[in-house]
C-alpha positions as a Markdown table, in Angstrom:
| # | Residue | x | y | z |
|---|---|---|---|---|
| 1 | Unk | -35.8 | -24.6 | -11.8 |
| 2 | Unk | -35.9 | -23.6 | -15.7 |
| 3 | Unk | -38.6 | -21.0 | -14.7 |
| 4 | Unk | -36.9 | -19.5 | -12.2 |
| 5 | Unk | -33.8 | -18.4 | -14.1 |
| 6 | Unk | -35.7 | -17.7 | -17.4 |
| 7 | Unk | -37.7 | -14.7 | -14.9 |
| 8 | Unk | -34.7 | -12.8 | -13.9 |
| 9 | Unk | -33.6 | -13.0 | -17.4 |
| 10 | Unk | -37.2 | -11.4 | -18.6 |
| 11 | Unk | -37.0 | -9.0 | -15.8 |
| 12 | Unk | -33.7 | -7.3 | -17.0 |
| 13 | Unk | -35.6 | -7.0 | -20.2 |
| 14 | Unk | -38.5 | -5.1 | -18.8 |
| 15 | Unk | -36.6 | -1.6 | -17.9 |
| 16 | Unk | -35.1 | -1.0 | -21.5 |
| 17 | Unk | -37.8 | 0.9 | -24.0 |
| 18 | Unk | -38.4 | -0.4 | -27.4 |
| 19 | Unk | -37.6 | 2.6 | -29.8 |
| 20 | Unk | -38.0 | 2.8 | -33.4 |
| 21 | Unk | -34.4 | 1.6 | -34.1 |
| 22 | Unk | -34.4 | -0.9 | -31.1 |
| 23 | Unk | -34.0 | -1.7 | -27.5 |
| 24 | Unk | -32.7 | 1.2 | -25.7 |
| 25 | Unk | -34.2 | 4.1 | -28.2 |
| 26 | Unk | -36.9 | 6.1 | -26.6 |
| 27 | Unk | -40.2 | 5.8 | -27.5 |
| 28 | Unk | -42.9 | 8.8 | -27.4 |
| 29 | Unk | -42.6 | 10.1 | -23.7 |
| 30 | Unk | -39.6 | 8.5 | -23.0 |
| 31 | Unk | -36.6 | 11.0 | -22.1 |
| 32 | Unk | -33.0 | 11.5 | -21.6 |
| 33 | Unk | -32.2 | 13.7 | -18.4 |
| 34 | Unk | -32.3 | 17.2 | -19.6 |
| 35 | Unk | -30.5 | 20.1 | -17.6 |
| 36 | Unk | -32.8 | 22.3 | -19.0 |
| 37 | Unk | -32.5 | 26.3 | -21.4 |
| 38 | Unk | -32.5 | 29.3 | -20.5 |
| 39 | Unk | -35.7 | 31.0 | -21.4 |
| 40 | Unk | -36.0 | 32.7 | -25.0 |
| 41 | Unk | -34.7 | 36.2 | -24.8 |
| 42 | Unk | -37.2 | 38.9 | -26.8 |
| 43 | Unk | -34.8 | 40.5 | -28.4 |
| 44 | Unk | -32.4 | 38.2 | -29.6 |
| 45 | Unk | -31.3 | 36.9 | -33.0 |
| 46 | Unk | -32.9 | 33.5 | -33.5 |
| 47 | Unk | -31.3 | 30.6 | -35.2 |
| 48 | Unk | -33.8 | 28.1 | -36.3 |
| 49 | Unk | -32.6 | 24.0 | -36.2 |
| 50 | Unk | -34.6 | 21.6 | -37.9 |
| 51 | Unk | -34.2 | 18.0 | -36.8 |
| 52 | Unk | -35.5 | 15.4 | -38.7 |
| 53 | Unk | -34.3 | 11.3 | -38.9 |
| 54 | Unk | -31.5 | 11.8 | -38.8 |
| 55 | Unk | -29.9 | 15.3 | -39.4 |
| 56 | Unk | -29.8 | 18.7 | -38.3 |
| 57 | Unk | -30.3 | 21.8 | -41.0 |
| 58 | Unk | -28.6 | 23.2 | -40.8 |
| 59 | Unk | -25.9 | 21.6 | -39.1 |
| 60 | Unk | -23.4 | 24.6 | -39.0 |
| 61 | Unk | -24.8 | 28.1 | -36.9 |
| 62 | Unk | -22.0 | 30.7 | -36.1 |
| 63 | Unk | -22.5 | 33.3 | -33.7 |
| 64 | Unk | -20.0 | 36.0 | -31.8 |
| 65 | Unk | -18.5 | 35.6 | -28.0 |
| 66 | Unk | -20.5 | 37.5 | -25.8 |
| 67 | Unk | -24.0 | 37.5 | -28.4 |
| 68 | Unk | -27.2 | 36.5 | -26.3 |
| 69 | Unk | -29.1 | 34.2 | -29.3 |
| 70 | Unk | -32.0 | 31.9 | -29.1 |
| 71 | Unk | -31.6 | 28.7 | -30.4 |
| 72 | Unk | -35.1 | 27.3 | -31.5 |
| 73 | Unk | -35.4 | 23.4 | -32.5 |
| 74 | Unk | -37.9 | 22.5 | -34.9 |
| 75 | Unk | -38.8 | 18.7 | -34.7 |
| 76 | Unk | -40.0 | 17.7 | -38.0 |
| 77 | Unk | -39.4 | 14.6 | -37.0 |
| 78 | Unk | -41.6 | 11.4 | -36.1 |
| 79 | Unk | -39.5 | 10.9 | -32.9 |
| 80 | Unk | -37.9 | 12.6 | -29.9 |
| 81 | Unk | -34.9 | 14.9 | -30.5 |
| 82 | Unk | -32.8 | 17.3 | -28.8 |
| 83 | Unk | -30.2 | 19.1 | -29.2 |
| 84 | Unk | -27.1 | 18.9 | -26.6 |
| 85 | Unk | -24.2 | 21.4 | -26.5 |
| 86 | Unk | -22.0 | 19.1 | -23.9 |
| 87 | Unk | -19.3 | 21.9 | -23.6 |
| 88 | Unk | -21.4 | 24.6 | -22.5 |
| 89 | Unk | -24.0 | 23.0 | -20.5 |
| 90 | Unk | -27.1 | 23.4 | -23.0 |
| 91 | Unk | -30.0 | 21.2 | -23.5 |
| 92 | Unk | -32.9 | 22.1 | -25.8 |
| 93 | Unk | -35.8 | 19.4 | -26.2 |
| 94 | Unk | -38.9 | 18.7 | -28.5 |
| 95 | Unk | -41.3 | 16.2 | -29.2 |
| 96 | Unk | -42.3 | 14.9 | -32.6 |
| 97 | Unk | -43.8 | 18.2 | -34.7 |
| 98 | Unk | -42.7 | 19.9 | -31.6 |
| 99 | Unk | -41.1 | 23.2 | -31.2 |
| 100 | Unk | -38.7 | 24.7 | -28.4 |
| 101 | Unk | -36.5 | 27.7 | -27.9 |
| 102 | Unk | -34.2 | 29.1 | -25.5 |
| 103 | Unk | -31.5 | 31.6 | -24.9 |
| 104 | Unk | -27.5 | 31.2 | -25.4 |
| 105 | Unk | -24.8 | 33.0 | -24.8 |
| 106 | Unk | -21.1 | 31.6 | -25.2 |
| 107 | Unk | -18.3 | 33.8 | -23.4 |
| 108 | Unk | -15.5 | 32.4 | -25.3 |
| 109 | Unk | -14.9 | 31.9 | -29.2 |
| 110 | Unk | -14.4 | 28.3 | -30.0 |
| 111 | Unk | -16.4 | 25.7 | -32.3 |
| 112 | Unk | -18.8 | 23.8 | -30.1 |
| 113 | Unk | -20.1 | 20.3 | -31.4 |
| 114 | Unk | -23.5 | 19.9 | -31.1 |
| 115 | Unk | -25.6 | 16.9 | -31.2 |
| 116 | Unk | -29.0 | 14.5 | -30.9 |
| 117 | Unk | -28.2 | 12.6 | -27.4 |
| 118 | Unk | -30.8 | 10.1 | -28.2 |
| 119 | Unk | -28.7 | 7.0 | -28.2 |
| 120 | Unk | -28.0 | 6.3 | -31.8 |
| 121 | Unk | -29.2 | 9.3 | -33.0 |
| 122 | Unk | -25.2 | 11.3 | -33.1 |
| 123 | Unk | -24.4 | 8.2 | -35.0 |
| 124 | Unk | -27.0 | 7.9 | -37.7 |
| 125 | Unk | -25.5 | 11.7 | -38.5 |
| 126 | Unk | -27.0 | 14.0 | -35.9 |
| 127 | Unk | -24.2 | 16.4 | -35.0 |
| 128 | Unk | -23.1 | 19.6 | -36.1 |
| 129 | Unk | -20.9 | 22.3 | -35.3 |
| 130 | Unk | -21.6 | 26.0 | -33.5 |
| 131 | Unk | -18.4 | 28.1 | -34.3 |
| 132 | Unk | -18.2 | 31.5 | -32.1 |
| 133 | Unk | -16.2 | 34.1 | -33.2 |
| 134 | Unk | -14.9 | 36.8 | -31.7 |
| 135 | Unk | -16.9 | 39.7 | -29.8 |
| 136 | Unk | -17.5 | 42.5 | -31.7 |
């Protein structure tokens, strides 16, 4: 009887990765759901963010309403990052020494937090601001 209950018990234990800071933290290959970028426009302005454990640098960009910019992440990190703009839909992804870019455009001026979505990451200090100011 002992064994059957302790199996369920190692069974709910099976699904969740071990990560570097614990259970739950992707591990190399693991993902979050991504939505997915726009491809990199050529002739945008590009803003480079470099994400590292556990920051972003920088971790304040400002562009204009209206301005088509690629955003390229930099992982100079030993783990997965990304880099999630909840409010406007935008997901940008890289593996460790991995690089990715892709185009953004934000109708609307506003200040747009942006942040690591690897759980614990935003917490450990991952997060940083886009301000859009007017067009122009």
């Amino acid at each position: 009887m002992a064994l059957v209950l302790l199996l369920p018990s190692l069974a709910g234990c099976a699904g969740a990765p071990m990560g570097p800071m614990g259970p739950g933290m992707p591990i190399f290959g693991d993902r979050p759901a991504v939505a997915g970028a726009p491809s990199p426009k050529a002739d945008a302005t590009e803003y480079l963010i470099v994400a590292s454990e556990f920051a972003f640098a920088p971790n304040e960009i400002q562009i204009r309403a209206g301005e088509t910019v690629n955003i390229v992440l930099d992982n100079r990190g030993a783990v997965y990052h990304d880099l999630t703009i909840s409010g406007l839909s935008f997901v940008l992804t890289a593996d460790p020494a991995g690089r990715s870019s892709a185009a953004l455009t934000v109708p609307e001026p506003g200040r747009y937090r942006f942040i690591c979505s690897v759980p614990g990451h935003e917490a450990a200090g991952m997060s940083g601001t886009l301000i859009v100011g007017p067009a122009g």
